[in-house]
C-alpha positions in Angstrom: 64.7 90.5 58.7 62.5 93.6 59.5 61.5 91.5 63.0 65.5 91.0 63.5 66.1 94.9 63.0 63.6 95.4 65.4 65.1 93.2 68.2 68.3 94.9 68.1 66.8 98.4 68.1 65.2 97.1 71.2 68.5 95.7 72.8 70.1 98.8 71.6 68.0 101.0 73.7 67.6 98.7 76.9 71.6 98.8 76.3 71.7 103.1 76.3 68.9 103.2 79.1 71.3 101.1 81.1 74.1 103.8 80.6 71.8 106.3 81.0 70.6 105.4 84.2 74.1 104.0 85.8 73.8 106.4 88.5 71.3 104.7 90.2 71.6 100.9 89.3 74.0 99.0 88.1 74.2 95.1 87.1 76.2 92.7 89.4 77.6 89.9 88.9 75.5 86.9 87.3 73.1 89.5 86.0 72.1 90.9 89.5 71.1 94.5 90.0 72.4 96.3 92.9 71.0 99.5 93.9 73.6 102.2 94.2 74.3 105.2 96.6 76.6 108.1 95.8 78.5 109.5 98.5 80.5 112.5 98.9 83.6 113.0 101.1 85.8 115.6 101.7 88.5 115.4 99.5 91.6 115.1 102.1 90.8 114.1 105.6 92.8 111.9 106.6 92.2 109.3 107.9 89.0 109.4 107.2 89.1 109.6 103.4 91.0 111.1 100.4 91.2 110.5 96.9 94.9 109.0 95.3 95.2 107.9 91.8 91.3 108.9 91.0 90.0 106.0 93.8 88.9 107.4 97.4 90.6 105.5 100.0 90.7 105.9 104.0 88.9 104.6 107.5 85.6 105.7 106.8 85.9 104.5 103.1 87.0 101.0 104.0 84.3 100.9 106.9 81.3 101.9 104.5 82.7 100.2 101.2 82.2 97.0 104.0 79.0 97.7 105.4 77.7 98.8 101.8 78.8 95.3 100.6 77.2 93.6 103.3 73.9 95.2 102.9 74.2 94.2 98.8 74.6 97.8 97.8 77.1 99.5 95.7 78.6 102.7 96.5 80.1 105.1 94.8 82.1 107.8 96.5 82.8 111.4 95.2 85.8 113.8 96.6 85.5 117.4 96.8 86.7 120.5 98.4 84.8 120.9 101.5 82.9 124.3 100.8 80.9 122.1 98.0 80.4 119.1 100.1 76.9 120.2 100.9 76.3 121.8 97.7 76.6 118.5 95.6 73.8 116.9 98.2 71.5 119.8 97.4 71.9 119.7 93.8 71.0 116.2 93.9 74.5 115.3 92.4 75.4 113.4 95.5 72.6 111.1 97.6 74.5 111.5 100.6 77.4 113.0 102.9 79.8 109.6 103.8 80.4 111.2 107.1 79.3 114.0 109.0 78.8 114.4 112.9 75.2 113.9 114.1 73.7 116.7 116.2 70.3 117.5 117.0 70.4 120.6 114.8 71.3 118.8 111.7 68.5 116.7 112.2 66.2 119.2 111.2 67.7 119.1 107.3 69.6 115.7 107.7 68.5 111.9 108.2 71.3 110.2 109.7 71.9 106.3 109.8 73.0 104.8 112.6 76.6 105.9 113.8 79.3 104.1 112.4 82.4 105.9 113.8 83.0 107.6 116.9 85.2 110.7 116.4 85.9 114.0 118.3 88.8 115.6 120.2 91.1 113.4 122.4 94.4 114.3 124.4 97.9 113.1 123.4 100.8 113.1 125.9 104.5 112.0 126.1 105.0 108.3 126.8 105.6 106.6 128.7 102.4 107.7 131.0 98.9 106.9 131.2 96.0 108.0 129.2 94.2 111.3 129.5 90.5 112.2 128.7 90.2 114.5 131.6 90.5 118.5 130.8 89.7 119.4 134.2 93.0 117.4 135.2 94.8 120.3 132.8 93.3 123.2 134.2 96.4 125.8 134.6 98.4 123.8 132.3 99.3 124.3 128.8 96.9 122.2 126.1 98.1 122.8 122.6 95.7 122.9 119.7 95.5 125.1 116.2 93.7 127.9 116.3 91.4 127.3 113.1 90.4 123.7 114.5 87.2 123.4 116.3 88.7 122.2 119.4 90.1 125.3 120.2 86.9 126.9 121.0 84.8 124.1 122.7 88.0 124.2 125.0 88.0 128.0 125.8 84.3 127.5 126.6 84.3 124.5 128.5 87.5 124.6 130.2 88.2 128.4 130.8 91.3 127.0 133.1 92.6 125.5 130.7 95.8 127.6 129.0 95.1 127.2 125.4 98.7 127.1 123.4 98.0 128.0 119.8 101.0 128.7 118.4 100.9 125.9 115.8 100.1 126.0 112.2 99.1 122.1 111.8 98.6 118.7 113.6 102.7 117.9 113.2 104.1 121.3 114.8 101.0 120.4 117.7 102.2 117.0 118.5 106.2 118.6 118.6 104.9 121.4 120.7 104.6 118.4 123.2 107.9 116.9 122.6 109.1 120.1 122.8 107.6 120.8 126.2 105.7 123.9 125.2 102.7 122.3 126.2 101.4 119.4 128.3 99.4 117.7 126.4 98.3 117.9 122.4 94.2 118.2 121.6 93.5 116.9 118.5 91.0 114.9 116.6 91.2 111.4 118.1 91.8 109.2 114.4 94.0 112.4 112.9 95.9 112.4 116.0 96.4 108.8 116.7 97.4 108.3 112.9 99.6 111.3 112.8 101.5 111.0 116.2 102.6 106.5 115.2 103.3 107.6 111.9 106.0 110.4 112.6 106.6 109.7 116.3 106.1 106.3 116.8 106.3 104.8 120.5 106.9 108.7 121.6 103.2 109.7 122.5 100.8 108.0 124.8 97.8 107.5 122.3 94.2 108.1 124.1 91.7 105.0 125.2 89.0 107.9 125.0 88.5 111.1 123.6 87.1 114.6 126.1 85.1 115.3 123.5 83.3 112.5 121.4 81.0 112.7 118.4 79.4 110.1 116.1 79.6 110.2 112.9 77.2 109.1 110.6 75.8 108.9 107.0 73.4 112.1 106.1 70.9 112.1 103.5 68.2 114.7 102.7 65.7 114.7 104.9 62.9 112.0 103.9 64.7 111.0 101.0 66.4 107.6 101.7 65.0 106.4 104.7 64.7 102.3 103.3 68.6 103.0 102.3 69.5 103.9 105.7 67.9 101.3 106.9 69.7 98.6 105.0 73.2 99.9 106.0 72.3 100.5 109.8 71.6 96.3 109.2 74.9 95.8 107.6 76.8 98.1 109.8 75.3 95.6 112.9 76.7 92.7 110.6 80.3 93.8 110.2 79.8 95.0 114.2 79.9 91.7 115.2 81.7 89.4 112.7 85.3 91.1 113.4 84.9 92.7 109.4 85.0 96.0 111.7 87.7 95.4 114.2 90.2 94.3 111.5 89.5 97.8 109.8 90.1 99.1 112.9 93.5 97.3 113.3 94.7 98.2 109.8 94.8 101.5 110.2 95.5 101.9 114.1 93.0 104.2 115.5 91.9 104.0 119.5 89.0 101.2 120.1 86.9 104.4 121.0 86.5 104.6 117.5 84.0 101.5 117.5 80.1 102.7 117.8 78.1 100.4 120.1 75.2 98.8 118.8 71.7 100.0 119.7 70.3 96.0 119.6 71.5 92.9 118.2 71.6 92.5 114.5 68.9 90.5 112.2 69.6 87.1 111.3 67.0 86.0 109.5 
């Protein structure tokens, strides 16, 4: 008996240290442990990601919840206001940002893995017509963009010529700024845009096949911390590159092909 009470003291704590340490493993299916990252997202950017009903949904959520799964680890994603993105990385309550743009200065705090989303600024115009990319074609023409965004200013700098039209409080009143012909074209991000303008204006905007301004996005993790971990996904991310897992997430949620990153070299088969 005292040998039997000993056993399930044993399984008891195996049992709490299991809880206790669910933030970093968990047990699959059939007994199998998968390591697991935590991952925290703006709480509402769409497309990207948001959080409905508890349970983060969006492009970049279905592309890394696939890649993840390909590279047998779980992840675990966290919404929050964007001042405290950051913070929760810091305080070690998050392993890593689901999506941030790479840049050489962030590399100085920041590993990145490889992209897995090309994002940035892209022109919308009226249809029927053909797609722009070019801001030197709208030099002494009207561009609309809000003022708060961050297209506004790479604009003013880069395209001086370039009559900036801000008079618009949010992506919607941009895109009717168009229709409305206070402006020639609309510069917003290319996935917000491209969602935004064939969910309320379907068929009346001609969507961009690039952006003027592109930027990959990546994972970012503390610098030195989870380089093995980045190294798994950028394998999976190759996988789902090449099977069609990422075009179909492309398809569902009808964003420009510029979206898709291009592989750096083939992936692993072995």
């Amino acid at each position: 008996m005292r040998g039997k009470a000993v056993l399930m003291r044993t399984v008891a704590v195996v049992a709490f240290m299991i809880v206790l340490l669910g933030c970093t493993w968990r047990v699959g299916e059939a007994g199998e442990q998968k390591e697991v990252i935590r991952l925290v997202h703006i709480l509402s950017f769409e497309p990207f990601a948001t959080v409905k009903d508890g349970k983060s949904e969006g492009l970049a959520i279905d592309i890394l919840t696939a890649v993840f799964a390909r590279a047998n680890l779980k992840v675990v994603f966290i919404g929050e206001q964007q001042e405290n993105v950051e913070e929760l990385l810091f305080k070690g309550e998050a392993d890593g940002l689901a999506f941030f743009g790479i840049n050489p200065a962030r590399k100085n705090t920041f590993d990145f893995s490889d992209p897995y989303l090309i994002s940035g600024g892209a022109l919308f115009t009226t249809a029927p017509g053909v797609p722009r990319s070019d801001l030197k074609e709208l030099e002494g023409k009207r561009v609309a963009t809000p003022l708060k965004g961050p297209l506004a200013d790479y604009i003013r700098k880069n395209f001086p010529k370039v009559y900036l039209y801000t008079d618009v409080k949010d992506y919607q009143a941009t895109l009717e700024a168009v229709l409305d012909g206070k402006a020639e074209a609309a510069a917003l991000n290319t996935q917000a845009g491209a969602v935004l303008a064939e969910s309320l204006f379907p068929g009346k905007f001609t969507l961009p096949s690039k952006g003027f301004l592109e930027v990959p996005i990546g994972i970012a993790v503390l610098k030195g911390k989870r380089d093995a971990q980045l190294k798994i996904f950028n394998e999976g991310l190759k996988a789902v590159l090449v099977d069609g897992t990422y075009d179909s997430i492309i398809a569902k949620w009808k964003v420009p092909a510029t979206t898709k990153p291009l592989m750096s070299d083939p992936p692993r088969t072995e």
